[in-house]
N, C-alpha and C positions, 0 to 999 in steps of 0.2 A: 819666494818668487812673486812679483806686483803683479797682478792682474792685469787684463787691457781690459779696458774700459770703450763701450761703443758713446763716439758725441756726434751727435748734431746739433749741425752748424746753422742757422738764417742770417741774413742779412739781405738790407734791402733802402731803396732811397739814399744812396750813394753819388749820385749822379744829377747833374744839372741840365737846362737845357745848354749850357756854355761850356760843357767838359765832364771830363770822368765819364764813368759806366761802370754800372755793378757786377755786369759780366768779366770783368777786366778785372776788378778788385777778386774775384775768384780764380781768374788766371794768376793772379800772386801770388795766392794761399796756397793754389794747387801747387805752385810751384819752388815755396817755402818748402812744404810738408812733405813732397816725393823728394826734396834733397834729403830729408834726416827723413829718409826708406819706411815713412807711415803707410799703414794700409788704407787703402779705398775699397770705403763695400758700395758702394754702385759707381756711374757717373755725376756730376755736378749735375744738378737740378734747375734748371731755369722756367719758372713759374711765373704766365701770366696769370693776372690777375684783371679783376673786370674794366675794361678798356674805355668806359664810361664816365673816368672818375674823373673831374674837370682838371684836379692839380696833380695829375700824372705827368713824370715822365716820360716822354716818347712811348714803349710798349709797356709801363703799367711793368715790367718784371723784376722777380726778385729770387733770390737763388740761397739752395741749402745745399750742403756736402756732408757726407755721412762719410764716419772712419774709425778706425779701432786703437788705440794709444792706449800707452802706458804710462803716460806721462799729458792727461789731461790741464793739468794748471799751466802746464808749459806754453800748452797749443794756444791757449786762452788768451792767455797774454799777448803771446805774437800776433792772434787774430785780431787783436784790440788794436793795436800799435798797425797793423795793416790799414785795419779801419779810417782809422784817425788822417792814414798817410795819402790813403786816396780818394779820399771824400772831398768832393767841392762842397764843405759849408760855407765859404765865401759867397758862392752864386747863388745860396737857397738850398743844399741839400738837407733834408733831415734823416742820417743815417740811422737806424734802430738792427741791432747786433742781438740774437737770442742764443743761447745753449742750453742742451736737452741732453743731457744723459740717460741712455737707457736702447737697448736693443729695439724697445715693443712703442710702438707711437700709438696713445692712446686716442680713443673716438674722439675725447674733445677738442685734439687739435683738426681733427678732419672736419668736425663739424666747422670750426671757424674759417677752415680754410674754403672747403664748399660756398659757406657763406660771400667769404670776401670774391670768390668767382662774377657773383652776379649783384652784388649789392654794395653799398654803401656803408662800410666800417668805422665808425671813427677810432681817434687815436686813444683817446682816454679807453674806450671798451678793450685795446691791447694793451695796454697799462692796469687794466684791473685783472685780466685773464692771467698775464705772465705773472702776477702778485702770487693770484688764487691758485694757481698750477705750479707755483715754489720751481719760475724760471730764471736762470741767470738770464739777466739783461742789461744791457745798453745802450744810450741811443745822444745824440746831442742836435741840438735844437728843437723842433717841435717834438719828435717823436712820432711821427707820422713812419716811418721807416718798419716798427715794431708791427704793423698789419704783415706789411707783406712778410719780414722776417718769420712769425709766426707759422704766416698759412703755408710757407715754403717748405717747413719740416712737416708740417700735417698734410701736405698734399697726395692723396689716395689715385694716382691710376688707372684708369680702367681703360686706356687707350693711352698713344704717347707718340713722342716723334725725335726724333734728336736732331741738333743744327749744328754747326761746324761755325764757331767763329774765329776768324783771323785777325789779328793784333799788330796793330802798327808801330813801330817805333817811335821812341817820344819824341825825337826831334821831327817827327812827319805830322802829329796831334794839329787840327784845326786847317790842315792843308787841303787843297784840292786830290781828289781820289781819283786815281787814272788807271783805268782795267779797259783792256780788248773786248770793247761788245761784242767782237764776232767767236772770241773765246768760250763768253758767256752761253751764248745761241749754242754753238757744239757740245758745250758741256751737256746741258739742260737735253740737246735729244739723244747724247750718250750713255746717261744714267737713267731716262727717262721709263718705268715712274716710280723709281728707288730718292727722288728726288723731286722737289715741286717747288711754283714760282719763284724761279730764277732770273726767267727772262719773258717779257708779254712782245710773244709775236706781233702781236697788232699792234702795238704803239714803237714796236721797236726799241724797246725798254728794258737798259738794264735792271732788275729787283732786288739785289743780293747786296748791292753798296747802300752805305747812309747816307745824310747830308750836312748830318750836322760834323761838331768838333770834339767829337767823344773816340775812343784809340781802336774802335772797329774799324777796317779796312771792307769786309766782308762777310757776311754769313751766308751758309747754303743748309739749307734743310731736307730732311729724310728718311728714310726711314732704316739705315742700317751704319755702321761703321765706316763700311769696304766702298761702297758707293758716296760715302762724301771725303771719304782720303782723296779717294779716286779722281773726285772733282776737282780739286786743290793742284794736281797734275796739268790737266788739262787748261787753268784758266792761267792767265797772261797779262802781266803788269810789269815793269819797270822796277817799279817801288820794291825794296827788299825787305819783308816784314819780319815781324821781333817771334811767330809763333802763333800756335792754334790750340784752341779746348774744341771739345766736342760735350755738350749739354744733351739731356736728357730733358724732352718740354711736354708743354701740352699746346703746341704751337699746332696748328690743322686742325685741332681737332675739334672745334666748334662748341668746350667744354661750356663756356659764361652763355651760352643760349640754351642749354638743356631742360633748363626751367620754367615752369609756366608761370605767364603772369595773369595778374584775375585784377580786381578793381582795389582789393586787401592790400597787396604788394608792391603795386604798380607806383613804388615810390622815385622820386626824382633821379636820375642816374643808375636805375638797375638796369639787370640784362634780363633776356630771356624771352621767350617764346609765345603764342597767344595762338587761339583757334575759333574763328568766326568766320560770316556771313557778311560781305561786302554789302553795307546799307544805303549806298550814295552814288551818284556817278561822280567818278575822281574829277580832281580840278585840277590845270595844270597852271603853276604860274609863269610868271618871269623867270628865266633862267632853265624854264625843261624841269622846273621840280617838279612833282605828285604829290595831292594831297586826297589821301580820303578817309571816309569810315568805316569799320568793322563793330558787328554786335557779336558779343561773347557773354555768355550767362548773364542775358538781361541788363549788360550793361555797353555803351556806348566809345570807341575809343577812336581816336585820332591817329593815321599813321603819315608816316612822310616817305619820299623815295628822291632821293638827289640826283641830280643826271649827272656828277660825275661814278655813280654809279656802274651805268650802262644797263640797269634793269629799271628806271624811268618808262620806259616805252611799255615794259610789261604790265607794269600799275596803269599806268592812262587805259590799258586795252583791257581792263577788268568792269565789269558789270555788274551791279545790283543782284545778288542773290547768287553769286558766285563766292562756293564754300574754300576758305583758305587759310592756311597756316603761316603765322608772319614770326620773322625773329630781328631783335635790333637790343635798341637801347634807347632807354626812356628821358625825353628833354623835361627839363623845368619849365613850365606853365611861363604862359607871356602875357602883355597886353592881347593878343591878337588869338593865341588859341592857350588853348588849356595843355594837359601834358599828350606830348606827345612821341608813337617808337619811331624811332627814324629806323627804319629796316636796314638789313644786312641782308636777310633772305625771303623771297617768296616763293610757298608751296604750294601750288596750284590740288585744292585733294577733287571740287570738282566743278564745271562749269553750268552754269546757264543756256540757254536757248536764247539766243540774243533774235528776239522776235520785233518783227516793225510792220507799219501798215499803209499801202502805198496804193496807190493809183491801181485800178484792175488790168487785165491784161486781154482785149479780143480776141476771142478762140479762133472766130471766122480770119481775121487780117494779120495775130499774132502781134499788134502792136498793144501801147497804152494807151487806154483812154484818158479823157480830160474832163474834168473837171465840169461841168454846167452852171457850178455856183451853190453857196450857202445850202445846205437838204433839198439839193433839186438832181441829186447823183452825178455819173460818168455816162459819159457817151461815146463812142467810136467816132474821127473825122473820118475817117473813108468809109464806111461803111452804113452808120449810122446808129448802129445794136447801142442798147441804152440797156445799164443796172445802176443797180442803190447801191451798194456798200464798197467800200476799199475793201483790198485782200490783205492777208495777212503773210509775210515770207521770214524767214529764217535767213542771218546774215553768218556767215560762219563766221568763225571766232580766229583773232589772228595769235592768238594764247594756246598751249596746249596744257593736259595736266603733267605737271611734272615739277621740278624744284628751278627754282631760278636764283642762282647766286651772282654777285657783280663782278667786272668784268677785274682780270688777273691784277691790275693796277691799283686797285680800289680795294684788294682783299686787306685786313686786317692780319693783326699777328696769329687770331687765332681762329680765322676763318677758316671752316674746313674743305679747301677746293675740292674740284668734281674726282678728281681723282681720287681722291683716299673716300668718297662717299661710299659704304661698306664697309669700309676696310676697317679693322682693330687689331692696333701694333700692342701686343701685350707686353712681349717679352724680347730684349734686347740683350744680346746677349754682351756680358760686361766683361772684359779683358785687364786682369788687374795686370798683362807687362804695361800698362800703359799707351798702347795703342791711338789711344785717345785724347791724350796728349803730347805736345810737342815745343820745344823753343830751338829758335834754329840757332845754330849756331856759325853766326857767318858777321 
């Protein structure tokens, strides 16, 4: 009797900004493999990775599937020939394809995976790891693909989310996308918070469609199974789509900022976090941006806050020696300033006394005096009562302490909204009839 054998699957950099998605290349496979009746031990894995990295595609993901075969060389092949079929290497893709056999994923693929969360990989360092770790691999053109493929099988959990994407038919690829906003709005407060940014009240804004010409129609994200079938119910289009996966992510959950940066790290395009003492009054320029500084262990750093943010206004209102916790992602040094985080978050831990010193106040008449000129004090006009010094008063703060993330429009793939803040989704419960997947058949 042959034994089943457990493989994992990576792949990643499939997709271009003119077409394809690597999401889509797994709705293939998935859909290859459940015809010849293979097992799935969890869901499709969809893993961002650090959202910094300048020659990203749109969300930086890349995706692994874990399954139990008896017939590995078989799958192998097909998964190549998949590869090959849906890769935009015409427009620039560099697809990189790994396989891992073995039930137990060791430390070092986690390490590398962690790593590529918040830093800067290159290609050649996943070229020498798949050598040294005796991986099958594949990749064509640069090879830039083999990062994320790798870190997609080592990616370690410790929180998680799953998305629901739905897949358009090929003759719909690159067309205009037409869904019932007002579908979207009912959904979002029907599943609401088994589900998160779908739709930003304030702008009025659908959030769940793309814009580009890649074969997503929609994703909805969340935190359970039941509530994003659910949603798929509920929302309203026209368009008759080819089918839905449901992904397992670390989409919310704010995973590429968990790490601190120091002055060591704090290299070009990382992510992560930092903790100081505002040393500057911010500056705001042209366009509503913020710029100021923080000292963190004796060392000096640069942040930025963009108004299409919508947390612009909470930087300007921050003061000198107000204690804060910032997270972003680090720009390349310029002519003009050196490196800088462009935040994602601010955490107010605590404020200042935002003190000033103004004109005194007549106790007798209850007005402000004036001024008499250069060390010659304040005097009363109605009255006449004269003193030497300005008083000193307390302006309250239009800040409070707490966390300040950007507004729903502005969140990234892997920002973790206010809602899931607490919250740790460990365990999803996985349904091997397939629940999770779907092709319609119409």
């Amino acid at each position: 009797m042959v034994e089943k054998t457990v493989l994992n699957i990576g792949f990643d950099d499939t997709d271009s900004p003119k077409g394809m998605c690597t999401t889509f290349l797994a709705y293939k496979i998935v859909d290859l493999l459940q015809k010849q009746k293979t097992e799935f031990l969890d869901f499709p894995r969809l893993i961002r990775f650090n959202p910094n990295i300048p020659w990203k595609t749109r969300g930086n993901g890349a995706v692994s599937i874990r399954i139990r075969t008896k017939n590995p060389s078989k799958v192998k092949n097909q998964i190549k020939n998949l590869v090959s079929k849906y890769s935009d290497i015409k427009n620039g893709a560099n697809p990189g394809l790994v396989f891992f056999e073995s039930d137990k994923i060791p430390a070092v693929f986690t390490n590398f995976s962690n790593l590529a969360l918040w830093q800067l990989i290159k290609r050649n360092n996943a070229k020498i790891f798949a050598k040294k770790n005796d991986l099958e691999f594949f990749y064509q053109g640069n090879g830039q693909g083999l990062v994320g493929a790798i870190g997609a099988i080592g990616y370690d959990f410790q929180d998680h989310t799953l998305e629901l994407l739905s897949y358009r038919k090929r003759t719909k690829f690159g067309k205009e996308r037409k869904i019932s906003a007002e579908s979207v709005k009912i959904m979002q407060e029907k599943t609401f918070p088994n589900t998160f940014n779908s739709f930003d009240t304030k702008k009025g804004r659908v959030l769940i469609t793309p814009h580009g010409p890649d074969p997503v129609f929609y994703g909805v994200r969340g935190e359970n199974v039941h509530s994003l079938v659910y949603a798929t119910k509920i929302l309203k289009s026209d368009e008759k789509l080819d089918g839905y996966m449901i992904f397992k992510s670390n989409q919310g959950t704010g995973d590429h900022l968990k790490n601190e940066l120091n002055f060591e790290n704090m290299k070009p395009y990382a992510s992560g976090k930092i903790t100081g003492i505002v040393s500057n009054t911010p500056k705001i320029v042209k366009g509503g941006h913020v710029f100021f500084k923080i000292i963190s262990k004796n060392h000096e750093f640069w942040c930025a806050v963009y108004k299409p943010t919508g947390i612009s206004s909470i930087a300007s209102n921050l003061i000198k020696g107000d204690k804060i916790c910032v997270g972003g992602g680090v720009r390349k040094a310029s002519k003009k300033f050196p490196r800088i985080i462009n935040l994602e978050f601010i955490d107010i831990i605590n404020l200042e006394k935002n003190l000033s010193k103004t004109n005194p106040i007549c106790k007798k008449c209850n007005k402000k005096m004036k001024s008499k000129g250069q060390n010659q004090g304040f005097q009363c006009i109605r009255c006449g009562k004269k003193t030497l010094k300005k008083i000193t008063i307390e302006i309250s703060r239009k800040i409070k302490k707490q966390l300040y993330i950007p507004e729903m429009s502005a969140h990234r793939h892997l920002t973790r909204p206010l809602q899931r803040i607490g919250i740790s989704n460990k365990t999803s419960k996985f349904d091997k009839s397939l629940s999770w997947f779907c092709v319609y058949r119409n």
